[in-house]
N, C-alpha and C positions, 0 to 999 in steps of 0.2 A: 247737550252738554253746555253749553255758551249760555241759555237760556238760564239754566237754572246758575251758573254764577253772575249773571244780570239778577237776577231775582235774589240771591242771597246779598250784594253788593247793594239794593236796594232794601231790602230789610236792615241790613248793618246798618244805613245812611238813618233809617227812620226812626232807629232802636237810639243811636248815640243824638239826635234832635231832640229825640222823647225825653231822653234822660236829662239832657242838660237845660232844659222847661219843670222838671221834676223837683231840681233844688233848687233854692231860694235862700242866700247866703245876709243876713244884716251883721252889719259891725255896731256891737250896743256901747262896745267902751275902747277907749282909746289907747294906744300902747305906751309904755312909756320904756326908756333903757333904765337901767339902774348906776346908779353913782358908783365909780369906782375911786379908789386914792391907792396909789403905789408911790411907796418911799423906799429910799436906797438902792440898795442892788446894786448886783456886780456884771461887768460882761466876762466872759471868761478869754483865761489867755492860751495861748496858741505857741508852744516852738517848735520849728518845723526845718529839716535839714533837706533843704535841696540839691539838685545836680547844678552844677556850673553848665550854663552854654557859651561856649566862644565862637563868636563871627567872625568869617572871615570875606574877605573879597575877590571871587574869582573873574577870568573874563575868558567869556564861550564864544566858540564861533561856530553862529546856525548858518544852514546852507540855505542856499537861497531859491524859492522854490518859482517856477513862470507854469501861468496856468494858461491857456488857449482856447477859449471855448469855440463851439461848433458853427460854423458858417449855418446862418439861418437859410432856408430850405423857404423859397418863394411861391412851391407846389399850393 
């Protein structure tokens, strides 16, 4: 079983080298973008009815936590 996916993994490997030796790609002409002109134009508008937030300031009181770790173990 092992064998034969070494062997098939070994074929794929040889098939995708063969193939990318097979084509031969030249660039004969050069590209170029095209000219564009954009005049005018508009952005468009937006209105938009939001919720109010109001902040306020409050003051928490967190408890205060002591942690104690394990006496180290000299064994």
């Amino acid at each position: 079983m092992r064998t034969g996916i070494i062997i098939a993994a070994v074929a794929i490997a040889l098939l995708a080298i063969g193939g990318a030796y097979m084509v031969d790609i030249d660039q004969t002409q050069d590209g170029e973008l095209p000219e564009v002109s954009v005049e005018g134009g508009q952005l468009p508008e937006f209105d938009a009815e939001v919720g109010d937030v109001e902040v306020t300031e409050e003051t928490v009181t967190v408890p205060s936590i002591e942690v104690t770790p394990p006496e180290a173990d000299d064994s």
